[in-house]
C-alpha positions in Angstrom: -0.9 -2.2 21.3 -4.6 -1.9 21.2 -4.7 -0.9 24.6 -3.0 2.3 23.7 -5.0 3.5 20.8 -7.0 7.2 22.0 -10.4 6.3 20.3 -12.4 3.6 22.3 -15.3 3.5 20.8 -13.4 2.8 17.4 -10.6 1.0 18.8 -11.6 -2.0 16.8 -11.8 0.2 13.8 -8.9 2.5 12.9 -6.5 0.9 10.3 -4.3 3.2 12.6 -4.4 0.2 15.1 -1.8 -1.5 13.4 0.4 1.1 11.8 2.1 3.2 14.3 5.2 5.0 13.7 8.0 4.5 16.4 10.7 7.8 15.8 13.8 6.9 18.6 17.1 8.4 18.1 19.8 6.6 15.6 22.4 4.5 17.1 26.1 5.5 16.6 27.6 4.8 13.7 29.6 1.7 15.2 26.7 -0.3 15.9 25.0 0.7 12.6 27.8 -0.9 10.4 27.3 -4.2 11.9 23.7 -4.4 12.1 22.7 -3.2 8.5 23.2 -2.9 4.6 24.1 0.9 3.5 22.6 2.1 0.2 25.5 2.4 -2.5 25.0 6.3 -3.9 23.2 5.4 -7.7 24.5 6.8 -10.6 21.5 9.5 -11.6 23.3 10.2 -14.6 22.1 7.9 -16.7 18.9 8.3 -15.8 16.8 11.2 -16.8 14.0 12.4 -14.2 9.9 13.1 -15.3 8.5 14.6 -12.8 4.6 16.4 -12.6 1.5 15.8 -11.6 -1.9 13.7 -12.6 -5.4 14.9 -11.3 -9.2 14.6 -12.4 -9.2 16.2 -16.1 -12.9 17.9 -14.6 -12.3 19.0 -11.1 -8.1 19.0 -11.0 -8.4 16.9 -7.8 -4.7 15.1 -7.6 -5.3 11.0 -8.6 -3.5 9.0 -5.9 -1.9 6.3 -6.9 -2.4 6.8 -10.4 0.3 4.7 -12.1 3.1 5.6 -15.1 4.7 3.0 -17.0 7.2 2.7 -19.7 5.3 0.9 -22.6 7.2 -1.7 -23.2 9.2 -2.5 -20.2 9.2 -2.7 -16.4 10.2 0.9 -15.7 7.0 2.4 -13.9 6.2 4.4 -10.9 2.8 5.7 -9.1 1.8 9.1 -7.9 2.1 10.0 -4.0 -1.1 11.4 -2.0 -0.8 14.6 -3.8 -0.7 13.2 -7.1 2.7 14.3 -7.6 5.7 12.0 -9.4 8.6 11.4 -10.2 9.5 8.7 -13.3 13.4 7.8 -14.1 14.1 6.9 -17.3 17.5 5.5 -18.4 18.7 8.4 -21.0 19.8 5.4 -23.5 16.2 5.4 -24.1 15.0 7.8 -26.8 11.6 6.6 -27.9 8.8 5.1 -26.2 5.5 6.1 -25.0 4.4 6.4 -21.2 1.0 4.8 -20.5 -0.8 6.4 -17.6 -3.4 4.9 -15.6 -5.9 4.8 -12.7 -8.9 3.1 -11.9 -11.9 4.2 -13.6 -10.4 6.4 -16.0 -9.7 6.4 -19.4 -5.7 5.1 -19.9 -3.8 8.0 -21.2 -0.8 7.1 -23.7 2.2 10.2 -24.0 5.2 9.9 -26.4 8.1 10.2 -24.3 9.5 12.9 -26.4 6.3 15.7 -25.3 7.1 15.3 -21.5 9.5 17.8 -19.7 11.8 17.3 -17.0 9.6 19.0 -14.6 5.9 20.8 -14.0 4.4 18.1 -16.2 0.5 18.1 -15.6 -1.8 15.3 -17.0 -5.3 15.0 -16.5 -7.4 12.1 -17.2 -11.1 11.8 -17.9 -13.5 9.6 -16.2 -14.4 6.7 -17.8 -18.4 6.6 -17.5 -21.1 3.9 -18.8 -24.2 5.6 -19.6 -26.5 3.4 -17.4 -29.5 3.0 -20.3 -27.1 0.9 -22.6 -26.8 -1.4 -20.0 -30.0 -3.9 -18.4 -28.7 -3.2 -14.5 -30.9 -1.9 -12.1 -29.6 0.7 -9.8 -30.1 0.2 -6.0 -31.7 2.9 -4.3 -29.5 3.0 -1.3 -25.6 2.8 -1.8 -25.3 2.7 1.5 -27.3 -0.8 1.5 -25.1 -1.2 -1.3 -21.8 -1.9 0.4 -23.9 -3.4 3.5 -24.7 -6.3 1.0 -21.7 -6.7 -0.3 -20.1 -7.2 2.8 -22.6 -9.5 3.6 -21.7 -11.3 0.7 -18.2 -11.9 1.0 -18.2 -15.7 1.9 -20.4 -16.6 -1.0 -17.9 -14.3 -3.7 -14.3 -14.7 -1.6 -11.7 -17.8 -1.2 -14.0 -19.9 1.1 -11.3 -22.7 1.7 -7.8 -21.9 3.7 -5.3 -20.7 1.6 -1.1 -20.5 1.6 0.0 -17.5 -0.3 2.9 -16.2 -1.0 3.9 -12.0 -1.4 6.5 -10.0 -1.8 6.0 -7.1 1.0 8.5 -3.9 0.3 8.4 -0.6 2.9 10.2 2.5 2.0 11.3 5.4 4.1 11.6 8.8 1.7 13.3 12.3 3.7 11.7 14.6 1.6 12.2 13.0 -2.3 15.2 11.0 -1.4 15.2 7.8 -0.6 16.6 6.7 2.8 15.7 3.2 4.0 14.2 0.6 2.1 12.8 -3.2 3.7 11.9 -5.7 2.0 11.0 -9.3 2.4 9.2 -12.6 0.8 6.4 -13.6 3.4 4.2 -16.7 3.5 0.3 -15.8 4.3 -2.1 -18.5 6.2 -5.3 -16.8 4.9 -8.1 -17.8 6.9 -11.5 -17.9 4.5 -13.2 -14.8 4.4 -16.1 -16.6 5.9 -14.1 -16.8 8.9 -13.2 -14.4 11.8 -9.8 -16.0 12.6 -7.1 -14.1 11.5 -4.3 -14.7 9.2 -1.2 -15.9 10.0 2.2 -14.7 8.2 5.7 -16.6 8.5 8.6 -14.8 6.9 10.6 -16.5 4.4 13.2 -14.2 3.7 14.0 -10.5 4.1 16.0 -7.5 3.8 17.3 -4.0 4.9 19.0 -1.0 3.0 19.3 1.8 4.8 21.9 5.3 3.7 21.8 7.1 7.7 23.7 10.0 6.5 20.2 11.2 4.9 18.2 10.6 8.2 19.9 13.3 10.8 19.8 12.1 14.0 16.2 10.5 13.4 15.7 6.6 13.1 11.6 5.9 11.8 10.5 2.6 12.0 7.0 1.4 10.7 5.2 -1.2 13.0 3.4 -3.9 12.0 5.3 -4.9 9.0 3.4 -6.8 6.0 0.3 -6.7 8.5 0.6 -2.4 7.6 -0.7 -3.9 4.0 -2.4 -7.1 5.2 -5.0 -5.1 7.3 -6.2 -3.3 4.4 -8.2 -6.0 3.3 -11.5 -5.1 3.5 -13.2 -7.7 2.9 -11.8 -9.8 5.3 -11.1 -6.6 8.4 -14.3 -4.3 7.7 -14.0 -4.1 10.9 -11.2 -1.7 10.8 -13.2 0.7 8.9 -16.1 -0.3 8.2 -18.2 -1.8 11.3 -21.8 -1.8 13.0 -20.9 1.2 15.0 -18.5 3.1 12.1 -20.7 2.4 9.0 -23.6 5.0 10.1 -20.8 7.6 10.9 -20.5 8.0 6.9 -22.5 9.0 3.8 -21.9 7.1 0.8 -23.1 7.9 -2.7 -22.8 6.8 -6.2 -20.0 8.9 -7.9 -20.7 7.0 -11.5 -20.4 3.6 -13.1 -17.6 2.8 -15.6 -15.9 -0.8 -16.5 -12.8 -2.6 -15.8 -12.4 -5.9 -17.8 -15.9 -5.8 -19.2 -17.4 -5.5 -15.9 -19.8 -2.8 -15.1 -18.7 -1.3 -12.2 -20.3 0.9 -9.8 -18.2 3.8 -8.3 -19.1 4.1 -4.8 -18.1 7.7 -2.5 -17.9 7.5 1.0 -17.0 10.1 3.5 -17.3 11.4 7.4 -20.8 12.8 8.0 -21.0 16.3 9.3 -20.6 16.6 12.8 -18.3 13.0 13.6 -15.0 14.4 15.4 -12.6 12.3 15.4 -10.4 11.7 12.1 -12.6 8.9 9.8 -11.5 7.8 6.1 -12.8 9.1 2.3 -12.5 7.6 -1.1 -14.0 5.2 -3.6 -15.2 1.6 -3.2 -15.5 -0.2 -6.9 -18.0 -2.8 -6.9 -18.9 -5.4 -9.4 -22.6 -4.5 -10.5 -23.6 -7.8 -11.6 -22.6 -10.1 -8.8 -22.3 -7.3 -5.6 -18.2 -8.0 -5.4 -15.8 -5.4 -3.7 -13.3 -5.5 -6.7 -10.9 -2.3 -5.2 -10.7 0.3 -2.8 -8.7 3.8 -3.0 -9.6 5.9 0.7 -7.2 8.4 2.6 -7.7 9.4 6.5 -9.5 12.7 6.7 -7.2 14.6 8.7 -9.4 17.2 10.6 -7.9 17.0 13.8 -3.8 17.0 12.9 -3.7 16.7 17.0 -5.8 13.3 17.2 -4.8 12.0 13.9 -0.9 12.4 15.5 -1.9 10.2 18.7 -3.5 7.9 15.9 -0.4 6.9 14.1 2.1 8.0 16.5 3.6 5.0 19.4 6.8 7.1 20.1 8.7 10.2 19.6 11.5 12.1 21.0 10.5 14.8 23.7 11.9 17.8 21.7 9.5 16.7 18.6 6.0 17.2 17.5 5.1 15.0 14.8 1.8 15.3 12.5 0.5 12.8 9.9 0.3 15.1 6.4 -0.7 12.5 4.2 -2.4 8.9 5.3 -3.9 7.0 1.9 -4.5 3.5 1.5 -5.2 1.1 -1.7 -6.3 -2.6 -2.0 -6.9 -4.8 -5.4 -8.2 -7.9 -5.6 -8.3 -10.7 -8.2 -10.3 -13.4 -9.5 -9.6 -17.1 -9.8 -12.4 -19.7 -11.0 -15.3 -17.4 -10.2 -13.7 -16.9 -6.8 -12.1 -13.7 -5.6 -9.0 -12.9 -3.2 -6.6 -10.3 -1.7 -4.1 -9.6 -4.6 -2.2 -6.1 -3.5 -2.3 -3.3 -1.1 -0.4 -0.1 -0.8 -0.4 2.2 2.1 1.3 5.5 2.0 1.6 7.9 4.8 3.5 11.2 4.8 4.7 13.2 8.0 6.4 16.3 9.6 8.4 16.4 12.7 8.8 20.1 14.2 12.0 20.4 16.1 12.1 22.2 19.5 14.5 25.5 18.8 15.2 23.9 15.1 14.5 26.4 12.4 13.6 24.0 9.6 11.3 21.3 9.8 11.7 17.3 8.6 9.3 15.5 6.4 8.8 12.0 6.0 7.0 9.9 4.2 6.9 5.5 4.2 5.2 3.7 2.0 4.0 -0.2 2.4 3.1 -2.2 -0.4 2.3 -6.5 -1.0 1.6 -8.3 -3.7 0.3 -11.9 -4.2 2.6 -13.6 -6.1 1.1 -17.0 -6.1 -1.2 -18.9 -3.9 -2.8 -22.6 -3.6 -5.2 -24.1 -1.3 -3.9 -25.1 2.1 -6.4 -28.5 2.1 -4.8 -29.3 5.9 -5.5 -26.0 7.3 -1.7 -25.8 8.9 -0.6 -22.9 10.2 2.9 -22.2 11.5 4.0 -22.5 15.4 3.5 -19.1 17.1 7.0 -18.8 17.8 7.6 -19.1 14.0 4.8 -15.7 13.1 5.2 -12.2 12.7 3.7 -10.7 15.4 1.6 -7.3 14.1 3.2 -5.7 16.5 6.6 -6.4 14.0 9.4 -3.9 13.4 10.3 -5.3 9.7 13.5 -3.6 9.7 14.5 -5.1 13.0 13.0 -8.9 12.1 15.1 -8.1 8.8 18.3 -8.9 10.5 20.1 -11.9 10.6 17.8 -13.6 7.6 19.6 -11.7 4.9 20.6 -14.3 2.6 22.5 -13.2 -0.8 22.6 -16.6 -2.3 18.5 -16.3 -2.6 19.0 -12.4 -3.4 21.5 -13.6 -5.7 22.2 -11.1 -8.8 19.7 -8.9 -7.6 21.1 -7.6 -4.8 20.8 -4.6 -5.7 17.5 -2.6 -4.0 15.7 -0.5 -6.7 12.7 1.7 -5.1 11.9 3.6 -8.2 10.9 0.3 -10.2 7.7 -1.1 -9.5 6.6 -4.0 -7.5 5.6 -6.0 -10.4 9.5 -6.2 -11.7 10.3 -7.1 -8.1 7.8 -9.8 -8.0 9.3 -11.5 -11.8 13.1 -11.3 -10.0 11.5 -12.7 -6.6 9.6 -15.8 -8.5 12.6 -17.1 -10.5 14.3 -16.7 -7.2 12.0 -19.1 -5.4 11.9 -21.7 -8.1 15.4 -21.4 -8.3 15.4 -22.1 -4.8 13.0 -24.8 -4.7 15.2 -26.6 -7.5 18.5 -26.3 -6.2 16.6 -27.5 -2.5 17.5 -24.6 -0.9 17.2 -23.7 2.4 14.3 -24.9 4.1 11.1 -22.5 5.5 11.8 -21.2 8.7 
């Protein structure tokens, strides 16, 4: 798949390497009964819809993947590259308070009573430490900056092999309606950061809703699978963003310092210089000031070329179709254990339109790819699984998804919910797995 990407001189670069969109034409409808799970209509009755916006309270920029949650309970959702959402909200529930959030800025709490059912518009401010209340000295270059934190990765990340296990989930949206959703409990063989040999993923289990009256006569499939998140660690694949060639093809800055857990954190910009062509990527690096640690990342692809950006992402499209990438934005997290630090979750959204030859109207799409670590212990033999037995990052999940259904591990929750968050996913998937390792279930494939 390498082979194919358009940009050579960054063809070890581009986070685009891995996730390219394959659009082929749907199968009839006999072959799609047998081969997947249809989405049973849900009830949006009961369920009241929020639905606005949340952006910078000083420059209105939209905050993506600023996150809403029902205090209180598991009901949450996050804001798409445009800042925009959309929060449901069972209508038994008459009080509460929604807690918004995004990193470095101050946490915003809302009485569920003063939202409206639509054009809701919250700003938040900037959470800033005023730098002469605090004994840190600030480095002259930031660019120098994040070259030393890089640099510093085996001495602050996981330095011995590690077997973790994540919940990976990939949705499909046709506009705001949901139309496919994958998702799947993967085993990781992380490598140590230290180390240039890549990880190794193993699937566990893994499932496929998808409604194809909502998709046309259009079929998307997202390559690469949980690699689409994997990949977005930084720390351990700067060289899909960040190498000796790419780093000097950006300007960073310091935007501001603000804290997160009692760290002071510095707030790190980084953009496409003037002049560099082809389609690079913006956003914010948060780094730990104290100890030079790469804590989380928020950056989007700057689309400048809608031509290039399209060969970028796109493997395969029917002839009568141009398709352009709207909206590519990515996030990673990471945690701390024992002084030591380690991929904890990744989201990758990307949002597209398809022009029809001699069609009026046009189609847009948007997937989303998220994984989250939900537990993790030190692989002291260093095992990793047969070939035959890994993902290949060249995975269609949807496609591997089939015949490793399973409802007795789905059990009760069999059920997909897209609009919950990840986190109430994970609780379900974890009593699922020691339930599983209880009852001796059915062995790792």
């Amino acid at each position: 798949m390498m082979k194919n990407i358009l940009f050579r001189k960054y063809k070890n670069v581009l986070l685009s390497t891995l996730t390219g969109i394959i659009l082929l034409m749907a199968l009839p409808a006999t072959l799609q009964a047998s081969t997947f799970f249809q989405v049973s209509p849900q009830e949006d009755t009961s369920y009241k819809q929020l639905k606005g916006e949340v952006v910078d309270g000083q420059n209105n920029k939209p905050l993506v993947f600023a996150t809403l949650t029902l205090e209180g309970s598991n009901i949450s959702t996050i804001t798409n590259t445009e800042g925009k959402f959309l929060l449901k909200i069972p209508k038994s529930i008459k009080q509460g308070n929604i807690i918004v959030a995004f990193l470095g800025y101050k946490t915003t709490v809302i009485p569920l009573d003063q939202l409206k059912e639509n054009n809701n518009k919250i700003a938040l401010a900037v959470s800033i430490t005023k730098l002469d209340e605090v004994d840190v000295v600030i480095p002259k270059s930031a660019r120098n900056l994040v070259k030393e934190t890089l640099r510093k990765k085996g001495e602050n990340y996981f330095g011995d092999p590690t077997l973790m296990t994540a919940f990976y989930r990939e949705t499909i949206k046709k506009r705001k309606r949901n139309v496919s959703l994958s998702e799947a409990v993967v085993n990781i063989y992380k490598s140590p950061y230290s180390s240039g040999q890549k990880d190794a993923v193993q699937l566990y289990k893994a499932r496929k809703s998808t409604d194809y009256s909502k998709l046309d006569t259009l079929a998307l499939k997202l390559q690469g699978g949980p690699f689409n998140a994997l990949y977005v660690d930084i720390m351990k694949y700067p060289e899909y963003i960040f190498n000796e060639v790419t780093m000097e093809d950006y300007d960073f800055s310091f935007e501001r310092t603000t804290r997160i857990n009692d760290k002071l954190i510095y707030v790190i910009k980084f953009k496409q210089r003037p002049g560099i062509i082809d389609p690079l990527y913006m956003g914010n690096l948060y780094i730990d000031a104290e100890n030079k640690i790469l804590t989380s990342a928020i950056y989007s692809l700057n689309i400048t070329d809608k031509e290039k950006a399209s060969r970028m992402f796109v493997r395969k499209k029917p002839r009568n179709a141009r398709v352009y990438p709207m909206e590519i934005a990515y996030r990673v997290d990471y945690r701390e254990k024992n002084g030591k630090w380690y991929y904890g979750y990744s989201n990758v959204l990307l949002e597209f339109k398809i022009n029809w030859d001699k069609k009026l109207f046009n189609s847009v799409y948007s997937m989303s790819a998220e994984m989250a670590v939900t537990d993790w212990e030190k692989n002291i033999d260093g095992q990793v699984p047969k070939v035959k037995d890994r993902l290949k990052s060249s995975i269609i999940l949807s496609e591997a998804a089939v015949g490793f259904t399973d409802p007795d591990f789905w059990g009760e929750y069999n059920i997909i919910e897209p609009e919950k968050s990840i986190e109430s996913a994970i609780k379900k998937i974890q009593r699922q797995l020691k339930k599983s390792k209880i009852d001796g279930g059915e062995s790792e494939p």
